[in-house]
N, CA, C and O atoms as a Tinker XYZ file with bonds, in Angstrom:
   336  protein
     1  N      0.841000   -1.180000    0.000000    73     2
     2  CA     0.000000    0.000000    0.000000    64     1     3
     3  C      0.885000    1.242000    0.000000    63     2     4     5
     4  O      1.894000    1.107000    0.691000    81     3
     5  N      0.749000    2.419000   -0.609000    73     3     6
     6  CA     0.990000    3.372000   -0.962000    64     5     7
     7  C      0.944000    4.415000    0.523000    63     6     8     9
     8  O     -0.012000    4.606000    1.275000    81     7
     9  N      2.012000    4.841000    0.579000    73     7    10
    10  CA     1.923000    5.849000    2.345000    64     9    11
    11  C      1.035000    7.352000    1.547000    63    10    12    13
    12  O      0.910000    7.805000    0.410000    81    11
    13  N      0.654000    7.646000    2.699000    73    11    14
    14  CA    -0.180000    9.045000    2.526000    64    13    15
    15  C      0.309000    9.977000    3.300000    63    14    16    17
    16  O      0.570000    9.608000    4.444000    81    15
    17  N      0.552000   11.269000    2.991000    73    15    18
    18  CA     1.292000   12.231000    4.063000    64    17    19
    19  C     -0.144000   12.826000    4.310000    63    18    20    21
    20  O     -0.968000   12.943000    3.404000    81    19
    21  N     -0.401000   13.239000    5.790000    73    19    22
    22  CA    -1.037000   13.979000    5.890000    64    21    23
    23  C     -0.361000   15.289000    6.632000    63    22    24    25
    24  O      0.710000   15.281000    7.239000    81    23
    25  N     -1.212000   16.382000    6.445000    73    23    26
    26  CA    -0.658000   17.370000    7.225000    64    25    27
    27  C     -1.058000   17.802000    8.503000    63    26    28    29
    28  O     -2.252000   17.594000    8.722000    81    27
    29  N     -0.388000   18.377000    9.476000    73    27    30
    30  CA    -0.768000   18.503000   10.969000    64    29    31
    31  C     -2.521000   18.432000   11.172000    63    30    32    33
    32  O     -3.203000   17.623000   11.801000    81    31
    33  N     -3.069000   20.114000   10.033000    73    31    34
    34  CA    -4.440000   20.012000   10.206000    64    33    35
    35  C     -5.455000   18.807000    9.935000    63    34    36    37
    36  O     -6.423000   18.449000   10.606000    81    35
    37  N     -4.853000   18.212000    8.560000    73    35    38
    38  CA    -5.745000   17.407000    8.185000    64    37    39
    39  C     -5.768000   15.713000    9.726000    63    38    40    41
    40  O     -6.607000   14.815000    9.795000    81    39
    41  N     -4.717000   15.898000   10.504000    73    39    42
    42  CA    -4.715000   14.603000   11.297000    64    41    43
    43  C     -5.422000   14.812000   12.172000    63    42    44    45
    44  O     -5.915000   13.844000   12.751000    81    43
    45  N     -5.793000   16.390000   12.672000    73    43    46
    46  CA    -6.626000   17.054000   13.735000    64    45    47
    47  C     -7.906000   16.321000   13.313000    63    46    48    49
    48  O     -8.526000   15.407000   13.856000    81    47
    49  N     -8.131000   17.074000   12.059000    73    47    50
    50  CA    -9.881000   16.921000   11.534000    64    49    51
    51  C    -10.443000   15.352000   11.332000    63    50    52    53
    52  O    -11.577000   14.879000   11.407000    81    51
    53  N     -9.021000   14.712000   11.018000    73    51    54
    54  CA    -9.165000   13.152000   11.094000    64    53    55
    55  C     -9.620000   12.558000   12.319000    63    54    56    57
    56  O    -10.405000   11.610000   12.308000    81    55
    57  N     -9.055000   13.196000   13.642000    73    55    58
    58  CA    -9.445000   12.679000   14.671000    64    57    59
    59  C    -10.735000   13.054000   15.284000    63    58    60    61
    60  O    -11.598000   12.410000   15.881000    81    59
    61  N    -10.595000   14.334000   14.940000    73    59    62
    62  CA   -12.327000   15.472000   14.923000    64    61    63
    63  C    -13.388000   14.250000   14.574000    63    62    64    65
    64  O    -14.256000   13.893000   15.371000    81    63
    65  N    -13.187000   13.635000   13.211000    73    63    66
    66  CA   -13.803000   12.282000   12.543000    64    65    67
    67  C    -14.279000   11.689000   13.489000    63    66    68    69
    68  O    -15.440000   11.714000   13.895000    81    67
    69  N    -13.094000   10.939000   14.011000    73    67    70
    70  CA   -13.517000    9.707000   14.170000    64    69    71
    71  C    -14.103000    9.605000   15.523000    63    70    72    73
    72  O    -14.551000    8.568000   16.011000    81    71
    73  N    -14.052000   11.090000   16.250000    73    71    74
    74  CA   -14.570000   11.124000   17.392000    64    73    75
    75  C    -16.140000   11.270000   17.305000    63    74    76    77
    76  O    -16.813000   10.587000   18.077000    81    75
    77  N    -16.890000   12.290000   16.235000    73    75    78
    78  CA   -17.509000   12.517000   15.797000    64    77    79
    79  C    -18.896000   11.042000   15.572000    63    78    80    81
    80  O    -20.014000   10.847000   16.051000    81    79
    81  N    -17.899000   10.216000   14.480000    73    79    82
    82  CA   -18.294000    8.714000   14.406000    64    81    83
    83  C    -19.074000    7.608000   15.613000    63    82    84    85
    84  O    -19.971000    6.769000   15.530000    81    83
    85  N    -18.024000    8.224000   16.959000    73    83    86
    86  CA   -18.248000    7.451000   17.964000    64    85    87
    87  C    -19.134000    7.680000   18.580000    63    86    88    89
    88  O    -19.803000    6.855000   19.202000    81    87
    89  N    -19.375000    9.312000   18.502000    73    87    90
    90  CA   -20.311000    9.380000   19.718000    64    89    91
    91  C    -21.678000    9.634000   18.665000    63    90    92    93
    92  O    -22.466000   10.480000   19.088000    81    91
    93  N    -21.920000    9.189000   17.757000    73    91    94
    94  CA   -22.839000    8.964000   16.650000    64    93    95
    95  C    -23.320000    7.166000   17.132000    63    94    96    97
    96  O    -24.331000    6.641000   16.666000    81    95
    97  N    -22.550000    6.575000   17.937000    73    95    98
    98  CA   -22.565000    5.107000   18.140000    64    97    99
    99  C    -22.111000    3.570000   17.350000    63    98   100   101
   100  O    -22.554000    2.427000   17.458000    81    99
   101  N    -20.947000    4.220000   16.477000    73    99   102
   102  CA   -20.160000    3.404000   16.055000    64   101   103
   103  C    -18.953000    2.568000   17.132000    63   102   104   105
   104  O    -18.787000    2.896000   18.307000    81   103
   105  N    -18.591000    2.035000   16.801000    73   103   106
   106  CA   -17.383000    1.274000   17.704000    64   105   107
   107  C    -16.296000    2.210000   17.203000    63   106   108   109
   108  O    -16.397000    2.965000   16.236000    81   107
   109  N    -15.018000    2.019000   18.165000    73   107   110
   110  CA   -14.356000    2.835000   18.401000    64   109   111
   111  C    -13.419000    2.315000   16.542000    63   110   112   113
   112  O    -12.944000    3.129000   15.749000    81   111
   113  N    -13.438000    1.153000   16.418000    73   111   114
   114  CA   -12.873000   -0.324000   15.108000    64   113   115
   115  C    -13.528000    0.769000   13.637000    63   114   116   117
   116  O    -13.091000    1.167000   12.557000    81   115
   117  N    -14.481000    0.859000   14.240000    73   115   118
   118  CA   -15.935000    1.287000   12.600000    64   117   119
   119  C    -15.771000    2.432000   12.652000    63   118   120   121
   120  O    -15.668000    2.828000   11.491000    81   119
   121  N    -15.654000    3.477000   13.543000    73   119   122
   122  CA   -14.908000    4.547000   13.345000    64   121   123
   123  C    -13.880000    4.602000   12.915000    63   122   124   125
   124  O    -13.781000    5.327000   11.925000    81   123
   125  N    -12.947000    4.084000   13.272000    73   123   126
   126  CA   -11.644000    4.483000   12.212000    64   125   127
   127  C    -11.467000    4.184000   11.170000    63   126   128   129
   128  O    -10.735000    4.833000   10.423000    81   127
   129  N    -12.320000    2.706000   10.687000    73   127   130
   130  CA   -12.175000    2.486000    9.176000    64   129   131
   131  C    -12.853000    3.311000    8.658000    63   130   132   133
   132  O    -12.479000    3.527000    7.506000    81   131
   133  N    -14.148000    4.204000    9.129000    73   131   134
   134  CA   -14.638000    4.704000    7.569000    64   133   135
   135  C    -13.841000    5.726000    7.618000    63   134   136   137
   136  O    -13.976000    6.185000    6.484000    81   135
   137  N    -12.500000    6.941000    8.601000    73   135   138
   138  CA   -11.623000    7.710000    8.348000    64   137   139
   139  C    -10.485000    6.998000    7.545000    63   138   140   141
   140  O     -9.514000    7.736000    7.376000    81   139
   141  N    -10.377000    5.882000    7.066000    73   139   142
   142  CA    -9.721000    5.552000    6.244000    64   141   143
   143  C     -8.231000    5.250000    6.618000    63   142   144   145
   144  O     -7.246000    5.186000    5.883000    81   143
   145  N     -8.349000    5.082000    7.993000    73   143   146
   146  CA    -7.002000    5.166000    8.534000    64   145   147
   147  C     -6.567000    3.598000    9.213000    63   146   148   149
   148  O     -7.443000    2.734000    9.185000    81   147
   149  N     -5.817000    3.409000    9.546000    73   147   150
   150  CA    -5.735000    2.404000   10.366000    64   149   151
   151  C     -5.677000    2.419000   11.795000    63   150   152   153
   152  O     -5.508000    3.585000   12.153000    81   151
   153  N     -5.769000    1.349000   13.131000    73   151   154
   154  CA    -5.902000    1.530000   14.190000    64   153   155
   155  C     -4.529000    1.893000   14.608000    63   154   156   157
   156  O     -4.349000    2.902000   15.289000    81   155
   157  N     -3.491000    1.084000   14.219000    73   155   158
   158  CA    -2.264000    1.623000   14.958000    64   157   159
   159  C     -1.927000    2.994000   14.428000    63   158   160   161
   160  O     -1.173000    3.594000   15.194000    81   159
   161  N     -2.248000    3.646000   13.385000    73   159   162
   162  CA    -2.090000    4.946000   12.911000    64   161   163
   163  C     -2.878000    6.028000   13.387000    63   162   164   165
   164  O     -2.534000    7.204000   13.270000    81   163
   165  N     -4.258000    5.525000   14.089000    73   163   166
   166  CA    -5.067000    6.313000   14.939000    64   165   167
   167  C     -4.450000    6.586000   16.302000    63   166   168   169
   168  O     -4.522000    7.634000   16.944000    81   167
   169  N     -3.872000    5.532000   16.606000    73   167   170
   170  CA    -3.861000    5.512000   18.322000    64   169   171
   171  C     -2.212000    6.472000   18.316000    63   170   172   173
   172  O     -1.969000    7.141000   19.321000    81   171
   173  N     -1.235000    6.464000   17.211000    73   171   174
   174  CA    -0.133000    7.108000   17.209000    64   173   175
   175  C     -0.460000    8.525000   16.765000    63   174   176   177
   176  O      0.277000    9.410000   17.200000    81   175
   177  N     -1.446000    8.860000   15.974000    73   175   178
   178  CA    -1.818000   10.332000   16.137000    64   177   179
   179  C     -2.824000   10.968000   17.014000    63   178   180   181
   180  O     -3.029000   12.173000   17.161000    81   179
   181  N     -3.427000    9.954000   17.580000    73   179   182
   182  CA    -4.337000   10.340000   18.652000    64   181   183
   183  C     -3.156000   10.792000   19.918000    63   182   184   185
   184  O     -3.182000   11.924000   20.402000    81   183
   185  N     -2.358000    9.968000   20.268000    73   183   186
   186  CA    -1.125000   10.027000   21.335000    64   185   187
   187  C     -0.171000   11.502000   20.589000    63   186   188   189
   188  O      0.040000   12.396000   21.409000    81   187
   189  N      0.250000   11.700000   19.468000    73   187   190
   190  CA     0.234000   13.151000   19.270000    64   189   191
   191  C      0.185000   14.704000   19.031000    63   190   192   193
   192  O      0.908000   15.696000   19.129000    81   191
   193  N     -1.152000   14.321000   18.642000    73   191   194
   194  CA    -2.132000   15.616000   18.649000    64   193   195
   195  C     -4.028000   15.667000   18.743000    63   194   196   197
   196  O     -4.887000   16.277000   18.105000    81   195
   197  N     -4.054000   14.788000   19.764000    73   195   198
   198  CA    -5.262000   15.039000   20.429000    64   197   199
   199  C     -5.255000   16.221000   21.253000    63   198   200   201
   200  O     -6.358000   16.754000   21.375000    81   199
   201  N     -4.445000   16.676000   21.751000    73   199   202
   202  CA    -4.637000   17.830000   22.794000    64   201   203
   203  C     -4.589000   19.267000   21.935000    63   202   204   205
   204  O     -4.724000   20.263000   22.646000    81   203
   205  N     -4.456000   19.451000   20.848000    73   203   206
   206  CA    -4.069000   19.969000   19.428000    64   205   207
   207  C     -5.173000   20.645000   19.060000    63   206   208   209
   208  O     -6.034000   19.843000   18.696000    81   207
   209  N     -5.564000   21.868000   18.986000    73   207   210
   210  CA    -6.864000   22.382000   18.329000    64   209   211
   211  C     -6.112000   22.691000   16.714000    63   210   212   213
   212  O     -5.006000   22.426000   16.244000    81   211
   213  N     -6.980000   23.180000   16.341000    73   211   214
   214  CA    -6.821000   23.873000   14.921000    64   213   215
   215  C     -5.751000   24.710000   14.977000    63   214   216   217
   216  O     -4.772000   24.649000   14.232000    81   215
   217  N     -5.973000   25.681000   16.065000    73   215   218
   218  CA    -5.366000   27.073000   15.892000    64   217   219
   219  C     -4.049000   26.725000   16.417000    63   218   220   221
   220  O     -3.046000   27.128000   15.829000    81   219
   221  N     -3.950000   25.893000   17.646000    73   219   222
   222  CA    -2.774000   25.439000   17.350000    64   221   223
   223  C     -2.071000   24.499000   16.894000    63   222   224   225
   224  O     -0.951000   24.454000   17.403000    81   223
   225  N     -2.321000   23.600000   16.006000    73   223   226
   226  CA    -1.426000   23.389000   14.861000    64   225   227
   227  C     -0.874000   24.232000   14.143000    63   226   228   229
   228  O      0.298000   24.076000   13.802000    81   227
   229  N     -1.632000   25.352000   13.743000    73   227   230
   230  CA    -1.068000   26.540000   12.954000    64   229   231
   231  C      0.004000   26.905000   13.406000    63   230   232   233
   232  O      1.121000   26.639000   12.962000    81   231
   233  N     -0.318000   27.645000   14.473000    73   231   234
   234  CA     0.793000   28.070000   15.980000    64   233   235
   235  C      1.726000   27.668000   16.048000    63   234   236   237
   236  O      2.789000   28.287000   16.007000    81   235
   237  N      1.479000   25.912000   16.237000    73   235   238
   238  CA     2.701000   25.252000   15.855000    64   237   239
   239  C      3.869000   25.280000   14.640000    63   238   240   241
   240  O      5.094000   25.384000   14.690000    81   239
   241  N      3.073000   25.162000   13.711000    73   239   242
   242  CA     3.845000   25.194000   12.337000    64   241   243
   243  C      4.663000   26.747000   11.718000    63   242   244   245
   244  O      5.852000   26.767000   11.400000    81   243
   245  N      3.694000   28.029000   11.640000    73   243   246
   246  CA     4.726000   29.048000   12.318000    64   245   247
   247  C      5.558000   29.382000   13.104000    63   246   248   249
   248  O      6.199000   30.427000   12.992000    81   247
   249  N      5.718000   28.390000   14.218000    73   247   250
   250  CA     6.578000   28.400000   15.299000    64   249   251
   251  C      8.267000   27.593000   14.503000    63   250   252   253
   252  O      9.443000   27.951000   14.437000    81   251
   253  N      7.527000   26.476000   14.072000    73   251   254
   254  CA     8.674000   25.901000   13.495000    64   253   255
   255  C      9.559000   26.380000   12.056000    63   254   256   257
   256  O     10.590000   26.019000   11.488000    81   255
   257  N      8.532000   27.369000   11.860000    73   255   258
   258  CA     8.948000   28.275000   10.061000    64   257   259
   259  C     10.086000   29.318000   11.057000    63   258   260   261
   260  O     11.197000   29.499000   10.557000    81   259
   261  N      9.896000   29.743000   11.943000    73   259   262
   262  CA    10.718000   30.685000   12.609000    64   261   263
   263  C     12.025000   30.503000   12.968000    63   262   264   265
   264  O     13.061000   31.085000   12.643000    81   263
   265  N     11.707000   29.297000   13.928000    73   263   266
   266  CA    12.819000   28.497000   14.429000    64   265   267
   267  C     13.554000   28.363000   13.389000    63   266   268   269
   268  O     14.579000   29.044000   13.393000    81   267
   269  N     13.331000   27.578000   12.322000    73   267   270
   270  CA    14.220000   27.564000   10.773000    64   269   271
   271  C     15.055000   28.572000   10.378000    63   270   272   273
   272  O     16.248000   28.544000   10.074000    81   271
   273  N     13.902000   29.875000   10.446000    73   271   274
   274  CA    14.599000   30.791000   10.099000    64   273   275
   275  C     15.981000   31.628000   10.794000    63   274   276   277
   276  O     17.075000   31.593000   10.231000    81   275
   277  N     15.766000   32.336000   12.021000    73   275   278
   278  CA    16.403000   32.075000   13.109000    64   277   279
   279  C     17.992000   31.483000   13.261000    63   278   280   281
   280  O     19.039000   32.080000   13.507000    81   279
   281  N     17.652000   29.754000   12.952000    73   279   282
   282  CA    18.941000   28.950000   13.110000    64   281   283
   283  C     19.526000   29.193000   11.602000    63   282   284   285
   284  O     20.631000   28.672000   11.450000    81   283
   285  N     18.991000   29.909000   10.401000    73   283   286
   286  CA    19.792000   30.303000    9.471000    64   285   287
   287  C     20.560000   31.141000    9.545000    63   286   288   289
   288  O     21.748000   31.252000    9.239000    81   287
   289  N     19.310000   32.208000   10.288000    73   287   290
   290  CA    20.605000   33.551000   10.333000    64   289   291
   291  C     21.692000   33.807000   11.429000    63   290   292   293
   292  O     22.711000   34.465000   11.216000    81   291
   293  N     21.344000   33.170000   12.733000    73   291   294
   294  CA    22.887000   32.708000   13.146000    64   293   295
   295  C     23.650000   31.860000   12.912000    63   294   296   297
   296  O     24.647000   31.503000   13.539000    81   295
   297  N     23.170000   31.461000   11.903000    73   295   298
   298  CA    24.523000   30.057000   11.233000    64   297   299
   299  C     24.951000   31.475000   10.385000    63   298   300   301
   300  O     26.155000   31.717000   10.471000    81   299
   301  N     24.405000   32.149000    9.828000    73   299   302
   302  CA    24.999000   33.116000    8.973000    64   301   303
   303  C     25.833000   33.995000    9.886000    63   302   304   305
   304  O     27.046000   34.043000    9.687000    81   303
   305  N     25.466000   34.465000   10.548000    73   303   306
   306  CA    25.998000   35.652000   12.158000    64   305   307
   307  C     27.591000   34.622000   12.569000    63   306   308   309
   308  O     28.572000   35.220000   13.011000    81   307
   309  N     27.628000   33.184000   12.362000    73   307   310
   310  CA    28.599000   32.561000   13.250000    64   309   311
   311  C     29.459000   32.466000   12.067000    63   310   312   313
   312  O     30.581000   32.775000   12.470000    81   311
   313  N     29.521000   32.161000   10.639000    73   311   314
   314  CA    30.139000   31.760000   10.026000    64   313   315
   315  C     31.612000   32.367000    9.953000    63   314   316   317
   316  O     32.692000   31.776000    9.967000    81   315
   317  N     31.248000   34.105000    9.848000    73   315   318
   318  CA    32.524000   35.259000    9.742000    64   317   319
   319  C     33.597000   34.586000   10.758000    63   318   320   321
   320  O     34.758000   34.242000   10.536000    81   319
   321  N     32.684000   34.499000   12.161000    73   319   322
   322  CA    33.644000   34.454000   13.465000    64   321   323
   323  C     34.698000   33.218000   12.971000    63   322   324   325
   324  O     35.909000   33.258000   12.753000    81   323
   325  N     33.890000   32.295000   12.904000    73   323   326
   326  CA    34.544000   30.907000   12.480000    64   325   327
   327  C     35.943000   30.727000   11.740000    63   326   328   329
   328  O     36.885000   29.941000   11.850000    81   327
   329  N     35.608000   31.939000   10.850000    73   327   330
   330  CA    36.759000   32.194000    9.770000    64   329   331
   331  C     37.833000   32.746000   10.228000    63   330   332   333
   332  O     38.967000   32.659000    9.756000    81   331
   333  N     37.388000   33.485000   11.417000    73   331   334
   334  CA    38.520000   34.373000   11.995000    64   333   335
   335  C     39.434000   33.665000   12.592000    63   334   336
   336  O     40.405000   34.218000   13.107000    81   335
């Protein structure tokens, strides 16, 4: 089978799903198959971003565009010294 990337939001709304599913009165099993996911792939994104709203995933992911940026420009700031 072919891997699928999903992105931070879309694993939120996945779980949004399948919670959705359950308390509709599916089994916890029949919920996750009709999100199309598997159980050990539920229970490993449930374990890291259930506590996760929308807004922060975003939060998150600008946080990490920064950080990037940041560790560029003091790799740039350190390089001169280095040389010296």
């Amino acid at each position: 089978m072919r891997w699928k990337w999903h992105s931070a939001e879309s694993i939120v709304s996945i779980l949004a799903d399948v919670r959705a599913h359950m308390d509709a009165g599916k089994s916890q099993r029949e919920a996750i198959e009709a999100t199309g996911i598997s159980v050990a792939t539920y229970h490993r994104w449930k374990q890291r971003y259930e506590s996760l709203g929308p807004f922060q995933v975003s939060q998150l992911r600008q946080l990490v565009v920064e950080n990037a940026r940041l560790r560029r420009a003091l790799a740039e700031l350190d390089s001169p010294l280095q040389a010296s």
